[in-house]
Structures are given as C-alpha cells and as structure tokens.
py3Dmol code that shows the C-alpha trace and the ligand (Angstrom):
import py3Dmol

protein = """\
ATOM      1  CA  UNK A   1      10.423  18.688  29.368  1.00  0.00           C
ATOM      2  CA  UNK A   2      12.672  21.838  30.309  1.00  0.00           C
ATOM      3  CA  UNK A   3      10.265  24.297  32.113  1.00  0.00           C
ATOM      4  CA  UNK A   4       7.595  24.134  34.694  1.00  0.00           C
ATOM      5  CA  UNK A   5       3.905  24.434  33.040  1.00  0.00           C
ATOM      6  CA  UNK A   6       2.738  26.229  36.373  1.00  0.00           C
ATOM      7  CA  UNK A   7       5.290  28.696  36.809  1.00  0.00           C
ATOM      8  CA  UNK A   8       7.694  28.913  33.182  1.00  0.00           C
ATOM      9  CA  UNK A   9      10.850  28.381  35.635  1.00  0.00           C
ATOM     10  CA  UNK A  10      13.445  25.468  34.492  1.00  0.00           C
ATOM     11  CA  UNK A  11      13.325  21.706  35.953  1.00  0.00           C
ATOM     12  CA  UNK A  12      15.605  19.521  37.778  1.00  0.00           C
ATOM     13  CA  UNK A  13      15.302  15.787  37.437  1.00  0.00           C
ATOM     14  CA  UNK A  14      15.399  14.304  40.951  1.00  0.00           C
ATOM     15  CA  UNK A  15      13.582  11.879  42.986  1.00  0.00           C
ATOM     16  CA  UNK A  16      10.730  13.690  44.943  1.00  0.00           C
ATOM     17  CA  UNK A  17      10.445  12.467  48.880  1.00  0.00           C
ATOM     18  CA  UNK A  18       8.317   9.562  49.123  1.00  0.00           C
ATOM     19  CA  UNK A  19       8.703   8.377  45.454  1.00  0.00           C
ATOM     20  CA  UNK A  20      11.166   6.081  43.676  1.00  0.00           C
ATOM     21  CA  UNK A  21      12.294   7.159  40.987  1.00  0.00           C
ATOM     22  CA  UNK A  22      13.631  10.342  38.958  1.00  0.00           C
ATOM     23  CA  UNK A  23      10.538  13.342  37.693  1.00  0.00           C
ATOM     24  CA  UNK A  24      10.496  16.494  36.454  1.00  0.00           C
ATOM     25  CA  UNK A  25      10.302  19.037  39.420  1.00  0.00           C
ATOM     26  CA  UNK A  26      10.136  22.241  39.911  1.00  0.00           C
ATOM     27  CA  UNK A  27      11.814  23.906  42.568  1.00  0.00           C
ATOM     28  CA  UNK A  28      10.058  27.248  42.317  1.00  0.00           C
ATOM     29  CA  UNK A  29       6.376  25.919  42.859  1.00  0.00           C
ATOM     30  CA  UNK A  30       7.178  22.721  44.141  1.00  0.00           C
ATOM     31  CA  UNK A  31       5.185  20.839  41.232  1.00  0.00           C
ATOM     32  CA  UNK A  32       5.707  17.537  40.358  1.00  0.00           C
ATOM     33  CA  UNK A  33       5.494  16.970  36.573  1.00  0.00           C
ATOM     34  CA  UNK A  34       4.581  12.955  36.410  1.00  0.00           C
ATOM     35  CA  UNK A  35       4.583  11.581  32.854  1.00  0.00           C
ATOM     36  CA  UNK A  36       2.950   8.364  32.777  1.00  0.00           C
ATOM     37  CA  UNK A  37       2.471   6.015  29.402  1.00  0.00           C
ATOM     38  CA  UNK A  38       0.130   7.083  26.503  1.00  0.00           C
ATOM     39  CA  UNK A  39      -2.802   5.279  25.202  1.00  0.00           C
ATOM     40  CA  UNK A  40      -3.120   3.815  21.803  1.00  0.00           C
ATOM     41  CA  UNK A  41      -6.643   2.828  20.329  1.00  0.00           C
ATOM     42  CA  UNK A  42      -7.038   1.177  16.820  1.00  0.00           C
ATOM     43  CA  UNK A  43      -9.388  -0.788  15.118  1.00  0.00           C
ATOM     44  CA  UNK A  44      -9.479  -3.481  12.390  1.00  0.00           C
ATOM     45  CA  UNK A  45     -12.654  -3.019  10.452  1.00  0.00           C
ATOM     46  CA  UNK A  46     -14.029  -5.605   8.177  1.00  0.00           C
ATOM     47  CA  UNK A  47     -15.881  -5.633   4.839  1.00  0.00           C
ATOM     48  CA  UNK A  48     -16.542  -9.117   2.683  1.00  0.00           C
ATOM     49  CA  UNK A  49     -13.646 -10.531   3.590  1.00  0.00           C
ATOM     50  CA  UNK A  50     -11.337  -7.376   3.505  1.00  0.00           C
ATOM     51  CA  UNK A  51      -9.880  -4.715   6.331  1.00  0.00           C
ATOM     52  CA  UNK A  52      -9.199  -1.367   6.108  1.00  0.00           C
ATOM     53  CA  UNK A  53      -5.465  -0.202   5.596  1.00  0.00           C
ATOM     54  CA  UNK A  54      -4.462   3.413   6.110  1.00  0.00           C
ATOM     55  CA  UNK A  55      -0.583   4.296   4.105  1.00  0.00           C
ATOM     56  CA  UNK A  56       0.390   6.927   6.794  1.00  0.00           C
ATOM     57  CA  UNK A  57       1.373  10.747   5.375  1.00  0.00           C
ATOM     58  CA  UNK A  58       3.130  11.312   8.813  1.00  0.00           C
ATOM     59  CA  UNK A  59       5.786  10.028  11.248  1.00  0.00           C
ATOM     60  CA  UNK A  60       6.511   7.363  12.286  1.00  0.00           C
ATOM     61  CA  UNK A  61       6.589   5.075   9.316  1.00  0.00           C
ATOM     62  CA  UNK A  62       4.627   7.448   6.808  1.00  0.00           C
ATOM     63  CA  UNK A  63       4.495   5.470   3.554  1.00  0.00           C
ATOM     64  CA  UNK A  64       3.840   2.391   5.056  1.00  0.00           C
ATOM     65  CA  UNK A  65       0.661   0.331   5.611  1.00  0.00           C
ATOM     66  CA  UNK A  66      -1.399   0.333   9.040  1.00  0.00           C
ATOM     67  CA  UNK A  67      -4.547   0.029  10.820  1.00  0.00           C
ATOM     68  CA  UNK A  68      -6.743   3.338  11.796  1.00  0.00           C
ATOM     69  CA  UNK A  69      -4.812   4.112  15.468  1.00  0.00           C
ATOM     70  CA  UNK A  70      -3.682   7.045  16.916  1.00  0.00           C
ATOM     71  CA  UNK A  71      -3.291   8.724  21.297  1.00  0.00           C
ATOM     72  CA  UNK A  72      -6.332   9.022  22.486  1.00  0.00           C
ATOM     73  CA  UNK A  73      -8.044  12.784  23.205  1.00  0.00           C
ATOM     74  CA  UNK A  74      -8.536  13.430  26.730  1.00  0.00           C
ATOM     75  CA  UNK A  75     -12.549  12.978  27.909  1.00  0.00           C
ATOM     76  CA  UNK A  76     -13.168   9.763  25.243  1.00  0.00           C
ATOM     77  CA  UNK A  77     -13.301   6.242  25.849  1.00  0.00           C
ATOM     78  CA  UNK A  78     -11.185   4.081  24.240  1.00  0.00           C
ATOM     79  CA  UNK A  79     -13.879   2.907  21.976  1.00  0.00           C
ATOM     80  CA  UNK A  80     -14.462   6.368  21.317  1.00  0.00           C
ATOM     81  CA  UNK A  81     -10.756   7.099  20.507  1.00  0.00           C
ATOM     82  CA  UNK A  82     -11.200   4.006  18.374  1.00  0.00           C
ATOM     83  CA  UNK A  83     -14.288   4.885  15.738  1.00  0.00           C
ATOM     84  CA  UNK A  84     -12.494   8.195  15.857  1.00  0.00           C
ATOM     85  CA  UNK A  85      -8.827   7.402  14.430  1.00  0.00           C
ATOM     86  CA  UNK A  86     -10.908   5.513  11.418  1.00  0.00           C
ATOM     87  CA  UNK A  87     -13.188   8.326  10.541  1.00  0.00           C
ATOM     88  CA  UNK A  88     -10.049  11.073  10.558  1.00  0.00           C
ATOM     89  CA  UNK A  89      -7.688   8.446   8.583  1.00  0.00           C
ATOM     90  CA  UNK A  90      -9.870   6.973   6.361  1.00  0.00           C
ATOM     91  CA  UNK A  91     -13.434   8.677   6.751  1.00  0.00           C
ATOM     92  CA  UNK A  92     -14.554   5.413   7.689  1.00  0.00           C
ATOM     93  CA  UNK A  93     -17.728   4.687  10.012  1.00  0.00           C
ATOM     94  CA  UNK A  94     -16.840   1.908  12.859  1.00  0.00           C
ATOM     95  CA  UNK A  95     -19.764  -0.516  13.272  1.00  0.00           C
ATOM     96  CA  UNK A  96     -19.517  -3.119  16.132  1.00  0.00           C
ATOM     97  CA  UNK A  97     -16.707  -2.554  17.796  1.00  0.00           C
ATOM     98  CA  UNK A  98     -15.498  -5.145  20.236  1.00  0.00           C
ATOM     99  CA  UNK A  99     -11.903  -5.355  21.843  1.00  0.00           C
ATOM    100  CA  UNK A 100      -9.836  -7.436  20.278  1.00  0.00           C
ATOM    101  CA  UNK A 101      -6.713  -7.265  22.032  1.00  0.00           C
ATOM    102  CA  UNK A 102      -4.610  -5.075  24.347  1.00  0.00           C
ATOM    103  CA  UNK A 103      -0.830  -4.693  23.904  1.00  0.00           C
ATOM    104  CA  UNK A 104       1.471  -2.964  25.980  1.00  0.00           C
ATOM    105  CA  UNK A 105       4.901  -1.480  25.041  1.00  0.00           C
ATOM    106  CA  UNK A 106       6.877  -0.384  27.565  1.00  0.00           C
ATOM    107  CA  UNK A 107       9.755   0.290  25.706  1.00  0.00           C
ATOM    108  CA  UNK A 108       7.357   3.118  24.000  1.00  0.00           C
ATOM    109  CA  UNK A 109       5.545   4.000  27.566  1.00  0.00           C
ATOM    110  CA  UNK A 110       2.598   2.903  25.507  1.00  0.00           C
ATOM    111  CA  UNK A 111      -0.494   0.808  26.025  1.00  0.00           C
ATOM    112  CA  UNK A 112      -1.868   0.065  22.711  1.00  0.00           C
ATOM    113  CA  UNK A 113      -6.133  -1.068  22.831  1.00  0.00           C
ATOM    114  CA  UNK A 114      -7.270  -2.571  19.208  1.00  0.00           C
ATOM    115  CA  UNK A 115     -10.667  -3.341  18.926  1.00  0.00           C
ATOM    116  CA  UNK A 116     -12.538  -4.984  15.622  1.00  0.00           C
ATOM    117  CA  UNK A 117     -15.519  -4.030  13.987  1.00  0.00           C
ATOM    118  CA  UNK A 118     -17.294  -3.636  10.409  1.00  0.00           C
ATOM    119  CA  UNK A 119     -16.996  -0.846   7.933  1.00  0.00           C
ATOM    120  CA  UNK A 120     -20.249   0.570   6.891  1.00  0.00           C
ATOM    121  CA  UNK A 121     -20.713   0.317   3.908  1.00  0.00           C
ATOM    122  CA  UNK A 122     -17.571  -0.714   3.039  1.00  0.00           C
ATOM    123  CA  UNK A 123     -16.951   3.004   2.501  1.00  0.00           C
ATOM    124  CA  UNK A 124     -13.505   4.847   3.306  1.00  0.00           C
ATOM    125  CA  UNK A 125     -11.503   7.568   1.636  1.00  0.00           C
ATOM    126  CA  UNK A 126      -8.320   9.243   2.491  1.00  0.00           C
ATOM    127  CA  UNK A 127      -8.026  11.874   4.980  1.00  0.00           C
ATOM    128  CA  UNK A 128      -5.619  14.430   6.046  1.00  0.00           C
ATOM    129  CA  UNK A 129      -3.043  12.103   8.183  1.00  0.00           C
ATOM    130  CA  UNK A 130      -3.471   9.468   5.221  1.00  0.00           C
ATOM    131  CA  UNK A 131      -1.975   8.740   1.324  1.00  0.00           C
ATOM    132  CA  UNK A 132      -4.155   6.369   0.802  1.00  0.00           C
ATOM    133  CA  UNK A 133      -7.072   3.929   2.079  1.00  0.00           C
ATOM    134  CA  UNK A 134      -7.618   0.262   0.456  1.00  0.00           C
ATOM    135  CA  UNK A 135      -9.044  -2.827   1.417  1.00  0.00           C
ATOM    136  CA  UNK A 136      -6.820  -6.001   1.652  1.00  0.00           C
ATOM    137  CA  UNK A 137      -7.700  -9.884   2.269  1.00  0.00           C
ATOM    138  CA  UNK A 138      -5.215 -12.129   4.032  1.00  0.00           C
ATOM    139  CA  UNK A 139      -3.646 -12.669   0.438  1.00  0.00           C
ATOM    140  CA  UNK A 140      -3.380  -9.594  -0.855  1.00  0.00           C
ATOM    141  CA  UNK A 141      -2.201  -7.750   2.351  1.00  0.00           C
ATOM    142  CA  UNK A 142       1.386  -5.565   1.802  1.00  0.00           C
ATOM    143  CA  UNK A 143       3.406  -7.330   3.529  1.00  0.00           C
ATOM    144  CA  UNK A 144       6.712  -5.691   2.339  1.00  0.00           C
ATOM    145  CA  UNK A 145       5.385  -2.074   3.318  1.00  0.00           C
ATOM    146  CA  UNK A 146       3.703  -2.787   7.036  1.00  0.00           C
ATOM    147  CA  UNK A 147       4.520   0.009   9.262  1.00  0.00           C
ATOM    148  CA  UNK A 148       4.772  -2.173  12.733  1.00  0.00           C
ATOM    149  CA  UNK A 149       5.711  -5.556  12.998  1.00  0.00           C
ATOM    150  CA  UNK A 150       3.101  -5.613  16.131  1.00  0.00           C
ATOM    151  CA  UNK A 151       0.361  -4.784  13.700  1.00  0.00           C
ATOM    152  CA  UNK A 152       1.006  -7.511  10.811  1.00  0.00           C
ATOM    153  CA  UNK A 153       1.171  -9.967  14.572  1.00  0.00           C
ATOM    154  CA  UNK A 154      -1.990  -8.856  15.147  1.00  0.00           C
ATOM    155  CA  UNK A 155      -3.615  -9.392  11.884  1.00  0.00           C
ATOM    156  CA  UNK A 156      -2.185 -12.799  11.388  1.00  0.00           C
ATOM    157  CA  UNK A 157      -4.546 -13.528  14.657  1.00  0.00           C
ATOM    158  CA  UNK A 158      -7.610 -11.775  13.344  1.00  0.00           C
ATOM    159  CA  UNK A 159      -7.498 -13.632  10.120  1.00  0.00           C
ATOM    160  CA  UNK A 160      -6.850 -17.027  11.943  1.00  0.00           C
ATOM    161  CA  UNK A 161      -9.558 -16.645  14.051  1.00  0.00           C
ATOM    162  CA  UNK A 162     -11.804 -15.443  11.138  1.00  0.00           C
ATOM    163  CA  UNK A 163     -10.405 -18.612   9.563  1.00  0.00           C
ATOM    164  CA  UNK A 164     -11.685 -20.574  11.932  1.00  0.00           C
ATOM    165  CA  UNK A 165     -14.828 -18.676  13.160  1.00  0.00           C
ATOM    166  CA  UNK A 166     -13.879 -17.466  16.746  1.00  0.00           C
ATOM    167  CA  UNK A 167     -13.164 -14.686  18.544  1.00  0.00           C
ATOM    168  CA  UNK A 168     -10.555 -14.257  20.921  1.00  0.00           C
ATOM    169  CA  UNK A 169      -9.271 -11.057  23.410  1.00  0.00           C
ATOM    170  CA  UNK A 170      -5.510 -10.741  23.146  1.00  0.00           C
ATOM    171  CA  UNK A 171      -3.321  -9.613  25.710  1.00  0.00           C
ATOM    172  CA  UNK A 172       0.309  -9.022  25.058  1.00  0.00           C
ATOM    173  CA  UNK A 173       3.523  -7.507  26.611  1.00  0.00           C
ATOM    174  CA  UNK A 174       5.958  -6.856  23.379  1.00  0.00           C
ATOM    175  CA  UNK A 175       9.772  -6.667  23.890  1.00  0.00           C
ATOM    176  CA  UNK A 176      11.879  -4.420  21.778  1.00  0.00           C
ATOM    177  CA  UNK A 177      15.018  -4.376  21.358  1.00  0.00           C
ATOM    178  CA  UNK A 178      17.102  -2.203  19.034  1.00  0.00           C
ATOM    179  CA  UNK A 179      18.111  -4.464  15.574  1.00  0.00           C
ATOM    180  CA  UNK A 180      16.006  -7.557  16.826  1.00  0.00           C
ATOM    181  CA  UNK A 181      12.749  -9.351  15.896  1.00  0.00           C
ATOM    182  CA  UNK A 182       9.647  -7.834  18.048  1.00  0.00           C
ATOM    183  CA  UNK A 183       9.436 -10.746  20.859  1.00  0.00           C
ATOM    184  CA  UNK A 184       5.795 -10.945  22.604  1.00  0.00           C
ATOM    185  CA  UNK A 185       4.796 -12.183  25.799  1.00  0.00           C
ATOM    186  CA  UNK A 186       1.022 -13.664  25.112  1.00  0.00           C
ATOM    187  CA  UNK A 187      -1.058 -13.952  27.788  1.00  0.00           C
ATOM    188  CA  UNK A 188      -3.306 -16.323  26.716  1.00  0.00           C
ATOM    189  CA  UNK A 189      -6.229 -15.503  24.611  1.00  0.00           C
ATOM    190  CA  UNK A 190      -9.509 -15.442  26.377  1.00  0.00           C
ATOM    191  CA  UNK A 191     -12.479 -17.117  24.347  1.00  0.00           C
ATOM    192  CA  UNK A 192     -15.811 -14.711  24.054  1.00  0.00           C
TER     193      UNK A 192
END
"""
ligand_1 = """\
1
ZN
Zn 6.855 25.645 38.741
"""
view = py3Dmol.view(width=600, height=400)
view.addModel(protein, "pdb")
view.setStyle({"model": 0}, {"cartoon": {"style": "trace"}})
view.addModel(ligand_1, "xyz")
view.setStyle({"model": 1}, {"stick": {}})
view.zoomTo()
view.show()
C-alpha cells in the first residue's frame, strides 16, 4: 500500500498512539489504513463416491488440482462465498453444505472455512478461473499435481471419515515454513 485511499497522498508505516504495532497512515488526513487477514471459503462436494476437483487457470498453483475456494465478496456469508466459488469454477450447484473444518494460516493472514456438501446432479463444467473439472475417488485422486498440501490434509480426513461413516468439524492452525513439510496444529475434531 503506497497512497492514502481518502486523500491520494503517500503513507508512512508507523505505530499509531494507542496501538501496537506498525500500519499504514496517513499523515495528511490522519487515516489509519488497518489490513486485517482475508477469508477463504471452499467446499468439497460429493457425488457416488467422487468430489469435485477444479485444475486452476490462475495463480497461485494454476495447473494443479484443488477444491472450489476462493476470498470471499464483501456482504456474503461464508456459506454463501462457498456455493459461490463452485458454481464460478466448475458451474457446479452446492447442495447441503455443512462446515467441515476451519483452518487458519497466519503465515498467509488467511482464515481458510471449508464446508462439504453434494453436487447436484453430479453436474460440473469448467469455468473461466478453471482448465478443467473431474471427479476423483480416494484412489484415483492426483496426488502428484495437488495445488496445497493443506488441501490433500484435508481430504485425507473427509475420506476417512466417509470411510468410517462420521462427520467431524476440523479446526486447525497450519505452520509454514519456507522448504519444510506444512506442520498443523489440530484442535481436536468435534463430533456432529
Ligand atoms: Zn489520507
């Protein structure tokens, strides 16, 4: 961030009185530009055994394999944000959504919300942020071309508890560090 919004006059990083730490300020208008984390909803939608992977056409990762996710709009739910990120990826209809887990990532400033659901109909097709839509089972996932290690974490854990007929709410702190295996910090999963 280089220039006030309110005004169009540069910034100074510095630590406004009262607070504790370093923001964007302006000095002109005496604005306070807080930037706080951004919020991440997905969903994992099922269909006779099978979930819906998007191969992403943008950055990060485009080429590789992921779930329908993507920032949330201001003025939605999460939910919302959700059922939306499948029908612009994948033109896919969410059905029965339910939380399935919530991740944060503070290396990213992110809090990441994944719900799981059905796919009506079992119907998706490629949209504009997209390559290409398919429909995996635990065996025939692609493992070598996952996008996010977080992601292939949390669909070991769906399929498990598919496995084995439960469902469970994750909640998850994930440590990153630069060259190293993603490390999480599970809270442990509460039984619906
Ligand atoms: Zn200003």
């Amino acid at each position: 961030m280089k220039y006030c919004s309110e005004c169009a006059k540069p910034l100074v990083r510095m630590i406004p009185e009262g607070d504790d730490r370093e923001r964007y300020v302006c000095e002109y208008c005496n604005t306070v530009h807080y930037q706080n984390p951004k919020v991440v909803a997905g969903c994992i939608l099922h269909h006779q055994g099978k979930i819906l992977l998007c191969r992403r056409a943008i950055e990060p990762r485009s080429g590789y394999w992921s779930i329908p996710a993507g920032y949330l709009e201001n003025g939605e739910s999460a939910l919302q944000g959700a059922a939306r990120e499948a029908l612009e990826e994948a033109h896919a209809c969410a059905c029965d959504l339910r939380l399935f887990g919530v991740f944060a990532l503070p290396h990213l400033s992110q809090l990441y919300m994944v719900y799981s659901g059905e796919l009506r109909d079992g119907y998706c097709k490629a949209g504009d942020e997209t390559l290409e839509v398919g429909l995996f089972s635990p065996d025939t996932l692609p493992r070598q071309a996952m996008a996010f290690q977080l992601v292939e974490k949390i669909l070991q854990d769906y399929w498990a508890d598919h496995a084995a007929g439960r469902q469970r709410l994750y909640h998850a702190d994930v440590i990153s560090e630069p060259q190293a295996p993603l490390q999480l910090i599970e809270h442990e999963p509460a039984q619906y």
